[in-house]
N, C-alpha and C positions, 0 to 999 in steps of 0.2 A: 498458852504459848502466845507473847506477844507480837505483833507484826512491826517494824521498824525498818525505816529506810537505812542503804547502807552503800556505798561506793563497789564495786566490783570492778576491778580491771582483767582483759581476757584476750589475749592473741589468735586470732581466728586466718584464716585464708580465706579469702573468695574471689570470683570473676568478673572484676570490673569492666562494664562496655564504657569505656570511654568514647569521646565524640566521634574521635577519629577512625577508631577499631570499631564503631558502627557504621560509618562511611567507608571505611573500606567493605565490611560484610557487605553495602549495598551495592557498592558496584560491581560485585560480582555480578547480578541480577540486571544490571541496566543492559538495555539493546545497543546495536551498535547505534544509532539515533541519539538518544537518551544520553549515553555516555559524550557523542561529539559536544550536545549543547550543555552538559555538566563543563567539559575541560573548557568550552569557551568561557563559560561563567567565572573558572577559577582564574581564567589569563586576565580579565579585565578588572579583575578583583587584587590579583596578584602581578607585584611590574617584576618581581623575578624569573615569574614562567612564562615561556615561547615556546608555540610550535618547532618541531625538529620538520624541517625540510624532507622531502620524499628520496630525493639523492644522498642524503645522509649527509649532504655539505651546510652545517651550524654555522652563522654567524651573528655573533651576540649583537646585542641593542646597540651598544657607542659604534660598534663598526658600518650596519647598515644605517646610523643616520650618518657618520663617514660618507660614504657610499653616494647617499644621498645629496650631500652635499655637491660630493665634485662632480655626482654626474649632471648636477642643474646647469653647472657650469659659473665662474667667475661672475663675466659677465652679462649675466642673465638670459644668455640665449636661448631661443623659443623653438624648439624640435629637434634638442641632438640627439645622437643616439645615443642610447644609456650602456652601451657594451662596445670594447674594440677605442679606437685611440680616436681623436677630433677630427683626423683626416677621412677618415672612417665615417663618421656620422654625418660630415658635410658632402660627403660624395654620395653617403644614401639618401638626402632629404633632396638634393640637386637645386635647383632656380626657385621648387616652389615655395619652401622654405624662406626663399629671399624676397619675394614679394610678397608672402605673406607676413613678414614681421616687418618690412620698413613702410615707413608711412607714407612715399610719394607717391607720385601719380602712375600710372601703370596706361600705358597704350595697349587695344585690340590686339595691335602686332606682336609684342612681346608677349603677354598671356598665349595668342595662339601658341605661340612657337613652343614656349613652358607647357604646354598641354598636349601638344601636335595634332592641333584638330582646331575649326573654327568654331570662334564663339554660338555661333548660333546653334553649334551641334552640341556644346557644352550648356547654354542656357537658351531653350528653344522657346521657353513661358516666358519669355525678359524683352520684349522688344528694345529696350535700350541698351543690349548688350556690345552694340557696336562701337557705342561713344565710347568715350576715356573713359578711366574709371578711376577714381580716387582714391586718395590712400583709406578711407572710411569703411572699403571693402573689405580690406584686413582683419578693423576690427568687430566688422558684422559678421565676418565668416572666425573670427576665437570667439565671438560672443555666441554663436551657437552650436558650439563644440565644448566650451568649455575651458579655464585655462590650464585644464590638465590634462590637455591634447597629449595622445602619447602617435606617435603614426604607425605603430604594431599593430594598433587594434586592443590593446590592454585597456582591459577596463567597460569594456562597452557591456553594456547588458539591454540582450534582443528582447527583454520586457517591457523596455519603453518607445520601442517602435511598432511593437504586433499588437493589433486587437485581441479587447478584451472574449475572454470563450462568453456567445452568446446565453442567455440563463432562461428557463421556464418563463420566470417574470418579463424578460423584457418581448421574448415571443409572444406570449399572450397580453403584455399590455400592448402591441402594434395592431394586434387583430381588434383590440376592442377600439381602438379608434377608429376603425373602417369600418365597426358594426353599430353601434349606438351613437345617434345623434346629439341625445341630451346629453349635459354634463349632470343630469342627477343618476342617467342610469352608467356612464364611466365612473361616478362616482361607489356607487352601488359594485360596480364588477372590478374594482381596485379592490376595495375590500373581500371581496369571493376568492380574487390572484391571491392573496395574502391567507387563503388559510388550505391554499393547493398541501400536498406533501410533496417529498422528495418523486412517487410514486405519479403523480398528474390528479389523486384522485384528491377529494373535499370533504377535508374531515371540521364541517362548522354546524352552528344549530341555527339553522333558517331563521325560527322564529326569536331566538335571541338578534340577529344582525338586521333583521326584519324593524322590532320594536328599536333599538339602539340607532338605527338609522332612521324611523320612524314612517316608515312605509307599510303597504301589509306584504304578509309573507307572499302571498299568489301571486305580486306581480316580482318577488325577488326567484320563485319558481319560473317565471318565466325568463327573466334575462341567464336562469342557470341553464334554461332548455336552448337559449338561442347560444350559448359560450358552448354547450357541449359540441359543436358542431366546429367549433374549431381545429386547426390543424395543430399536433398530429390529433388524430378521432380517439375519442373515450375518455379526456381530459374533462374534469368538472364530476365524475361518476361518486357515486356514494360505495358503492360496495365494486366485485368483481361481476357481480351479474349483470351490474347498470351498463358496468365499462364491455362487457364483450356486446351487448345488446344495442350501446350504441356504436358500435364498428360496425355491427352486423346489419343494422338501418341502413348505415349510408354504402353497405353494397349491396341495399334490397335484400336481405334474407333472411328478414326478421318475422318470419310465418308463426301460424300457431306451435306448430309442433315445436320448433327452436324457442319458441317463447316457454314451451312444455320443460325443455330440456335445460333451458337454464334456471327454472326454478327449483329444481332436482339437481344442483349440482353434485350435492353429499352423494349417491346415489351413481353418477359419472363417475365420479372417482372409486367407486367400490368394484365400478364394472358392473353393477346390478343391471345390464341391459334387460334381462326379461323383466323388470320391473319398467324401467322407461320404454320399454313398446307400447305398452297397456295405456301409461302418461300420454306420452305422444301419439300413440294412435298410428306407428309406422311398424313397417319391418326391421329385421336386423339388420337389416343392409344400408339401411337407410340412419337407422340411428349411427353406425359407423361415419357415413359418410358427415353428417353433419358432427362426429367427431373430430374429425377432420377440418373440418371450415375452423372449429372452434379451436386447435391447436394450432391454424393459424392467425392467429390473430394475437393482438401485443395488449397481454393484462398489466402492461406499467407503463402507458405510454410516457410520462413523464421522466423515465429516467434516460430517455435521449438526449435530455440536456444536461444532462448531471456533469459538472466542471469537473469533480475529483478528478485527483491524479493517484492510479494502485502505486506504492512505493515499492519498487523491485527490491527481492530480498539481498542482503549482501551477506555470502556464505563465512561465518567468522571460521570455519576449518574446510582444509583443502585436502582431501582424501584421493591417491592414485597411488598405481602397483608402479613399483621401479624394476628393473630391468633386470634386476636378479629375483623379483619373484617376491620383493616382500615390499611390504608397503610404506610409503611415503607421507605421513602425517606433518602438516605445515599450516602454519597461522597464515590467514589473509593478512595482505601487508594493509586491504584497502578497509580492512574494519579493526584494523590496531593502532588505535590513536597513538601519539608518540610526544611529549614533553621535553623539555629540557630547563637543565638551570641556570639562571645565567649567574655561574660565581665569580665574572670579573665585575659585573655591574654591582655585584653585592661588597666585592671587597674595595673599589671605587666609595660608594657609599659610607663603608665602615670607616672611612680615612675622615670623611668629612666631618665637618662639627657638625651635631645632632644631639635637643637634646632629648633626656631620658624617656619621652615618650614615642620620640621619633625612630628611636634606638630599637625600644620594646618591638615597634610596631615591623621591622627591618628583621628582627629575629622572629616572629611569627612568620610572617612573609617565608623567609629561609625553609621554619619548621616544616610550612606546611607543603610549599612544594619539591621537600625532599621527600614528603610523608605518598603525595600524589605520585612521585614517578616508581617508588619501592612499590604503589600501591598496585599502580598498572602494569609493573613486571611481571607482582605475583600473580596479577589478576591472570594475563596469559598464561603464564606456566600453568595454573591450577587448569582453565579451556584445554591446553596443549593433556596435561595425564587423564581427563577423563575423557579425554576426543580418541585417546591413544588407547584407552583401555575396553571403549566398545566397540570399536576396531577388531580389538584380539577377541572379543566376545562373540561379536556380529559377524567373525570374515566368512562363515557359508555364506549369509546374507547379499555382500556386498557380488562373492561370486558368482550366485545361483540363484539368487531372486527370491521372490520372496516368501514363498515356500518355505524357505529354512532359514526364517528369522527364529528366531531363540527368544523364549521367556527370561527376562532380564528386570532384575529390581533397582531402586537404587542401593540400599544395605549391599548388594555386591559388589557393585561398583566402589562404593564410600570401603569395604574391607582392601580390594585388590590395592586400593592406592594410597591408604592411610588418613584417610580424610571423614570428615562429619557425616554422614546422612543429609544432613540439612545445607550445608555446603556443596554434597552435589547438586544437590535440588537448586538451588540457587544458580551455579553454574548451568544446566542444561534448561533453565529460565529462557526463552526466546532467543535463542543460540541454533544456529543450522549449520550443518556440514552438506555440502560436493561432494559426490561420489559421480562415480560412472552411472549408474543406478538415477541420478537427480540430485536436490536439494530435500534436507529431510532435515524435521528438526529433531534437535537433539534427545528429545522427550520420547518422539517417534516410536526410538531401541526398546524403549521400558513396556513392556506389557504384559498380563498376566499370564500366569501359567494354565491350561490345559490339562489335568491329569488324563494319560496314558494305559490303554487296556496294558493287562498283563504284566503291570508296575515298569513300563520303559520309560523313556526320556520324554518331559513332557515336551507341548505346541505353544507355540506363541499364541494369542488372541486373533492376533492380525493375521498367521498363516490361515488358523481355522478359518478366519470369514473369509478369504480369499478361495478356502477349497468348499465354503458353501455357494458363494457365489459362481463360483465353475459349477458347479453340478446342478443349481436352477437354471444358469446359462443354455446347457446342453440336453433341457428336459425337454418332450415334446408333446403335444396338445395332447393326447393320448394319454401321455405318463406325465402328469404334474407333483411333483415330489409333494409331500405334505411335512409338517416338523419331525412327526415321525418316525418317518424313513429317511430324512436327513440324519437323523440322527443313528439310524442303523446302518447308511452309509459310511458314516461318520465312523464308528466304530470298527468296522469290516478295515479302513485304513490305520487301526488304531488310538482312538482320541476317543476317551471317554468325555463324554461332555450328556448334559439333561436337555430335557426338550425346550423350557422357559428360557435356557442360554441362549437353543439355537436361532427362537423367537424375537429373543431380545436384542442377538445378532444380525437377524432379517429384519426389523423396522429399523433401526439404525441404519443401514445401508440401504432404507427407504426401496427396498421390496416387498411387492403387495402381497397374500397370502393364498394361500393354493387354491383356495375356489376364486377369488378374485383375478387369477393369472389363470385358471381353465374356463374362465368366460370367458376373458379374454382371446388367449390363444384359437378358444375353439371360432369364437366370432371373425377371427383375422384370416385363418382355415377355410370358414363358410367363404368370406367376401372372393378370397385369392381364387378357390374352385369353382365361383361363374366367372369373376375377372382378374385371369392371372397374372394380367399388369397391373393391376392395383398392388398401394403398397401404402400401411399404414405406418403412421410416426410410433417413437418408441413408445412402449407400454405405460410410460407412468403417466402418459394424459393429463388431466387435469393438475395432479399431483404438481408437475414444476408449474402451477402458476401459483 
């Protein structure tokens, strides 16, 4: 059989992602964030799309520089009002507007009068405030405003009048100038500030900045012992034991025994106290109490300077019962970007002579932002049915807390509304709903099933740990639940679940384990029945540092 080339021609279907149909799949998935600095990109990219106004009142491009125009006024005058008729704008600016834009001479008297107050109570730092003043005041006072004085207040931004948020660095570079005389050892401890963390502590290798700088390392050990000692205390620490060791120095309580105690930290956190007696060489009583010193005290101090700013979430669905008892599902207006087109600017355009490249580029322009606002309709609608459909899923949830959240997939969701699997997925991407209940993201609803004694309706993931958590809450030094018997609790309410789940449910919500929590408790028992005003911090100790 020979082999031989040969033409075949063959009609197939397939699913093309074109550019656009994958730009839209993505923004399904952008946040509301994400999404604002997308549409800015597309307005400066594209001169036919404009913001839609928040009052729903459009006005295309030729009309707002219209607008523009006559509100500057003919002839050129310098602070009308931009709303309301010329009589209007010259009665709100009054006198001062008049001596501030003409250029003669201006007397003490008339300013006072324009102000109703004397100069000296208007410019107290000016001792020449009483002489004449010249028309040059005018334009010292637009030359430091700007010529796009507006006298609403439009436009100002309080960023360039407030100080900057002070930073780790420039804290710690003011104390090293009042600690080190030489400039080879500020030299030396700019470099040290420079390898701080977010955290205060020093994550650098001595003897590398040692050699590099060309010093020996003993004396860059010393200028780190004299920096620790800066405010706030434990800043310069290598690890968490340095940093609580030196807080603990500078309130004198750095004894054998705490010196015992912090090198056992592993050991603090397990609750091993009969182990750290033996270490330290104290009672139980006593290892408590310096648990205590040591929970108070700050293992980051460096994040008191930390400038971030948390971005508050902005809920994209608003969830509330209406007044006949069923529910109210509504888009945020404040996370639904809004577009528009401008087709008189574009049929303007079309009239002009242009040529054929100018033309092309006029109809991309068109395509794309009719492509953008079909894009951002659907975008909402598709938020609006699956915000709407775990709703009808979730409403014990929403009523009753959270107890009777419901095991929920996406495959359910994607059947109820007719949609991808992978499209809801995308949609419930970094998307939160408002409820009575809070702010929850979207994700939240979805959680696994539970199978059920006696084949009923199964538990949500999240109710189960919510009813393990109650029942370690309410255990008491006596009776410490072990996995166990959570888990024949567990059952006794119906929820079949294994003991590895319930385990893998308790470190997750970073609860310690039952001998771990009956040394504990029984140690906090001991302390309260010689001193029953004592009162120790929450259990997980060490754990939140």
């Amino acid at each position: 059989m020979a082999l031989s080339p040969k033409l075949d021609l063959r009609q197939t279907q397939a699913l093309v992602m074109t550019p656009l149909l994958m730009q839209s799949i993505r923004l399904l998935q952008l946040t509301h964030v994400e999404l604002e600095q997308f549409i800015e990109q597309e307005i400066e990219k594209n001169p036919l799309l404009d913001r839609d106004d928040a009052n729903g009142d459009y006005l295309g491009m030729e009309e707002r520089a219209s607008n523009s125009e006559r509100n500057s006024g003919e002839d050129g005058e310098f602070g009308k009002s931009v709303t309301g008729d010329g009589d209007a704008g010259e009665h709100s600016n009054g006198q001062g507007d008049h001596w501030l834009e003409s250029g003669e001479a201006i007397s003490a008297g008339s300013m006072s009068e324009t102000f109703d107050s004397s100069l000296e109570n208007i410019f107290p730092d000016d001792p020449g405030t009483h002489d004449l003043i010249g028309g040059d005041l005018a334009s010292q006072w637009k030359s430091s405003v700007g010529d796009g004085y507006v006298s609403s207040g439009e436009g100002y931004n309080i960023e360039q009048v407030t100080a900057s948020p002070l930073t780790l660095r420039d804290h710690v570079g003011e104390q090293i100038i009042f600690t080190f005389e030489s400039a080879a050892d500020r030299l030396i401890a700019a470099e040290l500030v420079d390898h701080l963390d977010e955290m205060g502590y020093l994550r650098a290798d001595i003897d590398e900045i040692a050699e590099r700088l060309g010093v020996g390392a003993a004396h860059v050990e010393r200028l780190i012992g004299a920096m620790q000692g800066f405010e706030p205390v434990g800043l310069f620490a290598r690890d968490l034991a340095e940093c609580l060791a030196i807080q603990l120095r500078a309130k004198n309580r750095f004894d054998p025994a705490m010196q015992a105690l912090l090198q056992n930290l592993e050991l603090l956190a397990k609750r091993d106290f009969h182990t750290l007696k033996k270490l330290c060489q104290v009672s139980e009583a006593d290892i408590l109490d310096m648990l205590r010193e040591i929970q108070q005290l700050d293992p980051k101090p460096g994040t008191a300077f930390s400038s971030g700013i948390a971005d508050s979430i902005v809920p994209d669905v608003i969830v509330d019962m209406a007044a006949d008892g069923t529910w109210r599902i509504e888009l945020n207006p404040d996370a639904l970007p809004r577009v528009l087109v401008n087709n008189s600017y574009y049929a303007t355009l079309s009239k002009a002579k242009a040529s054929p490249l100018e033309k092309t580029f006029l109809s991309e322009c068109l395509q794309t932002a009719n492509w953008l606002t079909r894009s951002l309709d659907q975008r909402a609608q598709t938020i609006l049915k699956v915000a709407s459909e775990i709703v009808r899923q979730q409403e014990q949830f929403l009523l009753q807390g959270i107890a009777y959240l419901r095991p929920l997939n996406l495959r359910t969701v994607a059947d109820a509304i007719g949609m991808h699997e992978s499209t809801v997925s995308r949609v419930t991407a970094n998307k939160y709903m408002l409820t009575k209940r809070g702010v929850f993201e979207l994700r939240y609803f979805f959680n696994a099933g539970i199978s059920a004694t006696e084949g009923g309706e199964q538990h949500s993931s999240q109710s189960v740990r919510h009813q393990i958590c109650q029942l370690i809450d309410a255990e008491t030094p006596n009776e410490i639940l072990s996995d166990d018997t959570l888990v024949d609790l567990l059952k006794e309410q119906g929820i079949d679940i294994a003991r590895r789940t319930v385990a893998k449910y308790r470190e997750a919500m970073n609860i310690a384990s039952s001998v771990q929590r009956r040394r504990e408790k029984k140690a906090q028992a001991s302390v309260r029945k010689k001193d029953p005003g004592s009162r120790l911090l929450h259990h997980s100790g060490v754990d939140s540092f």
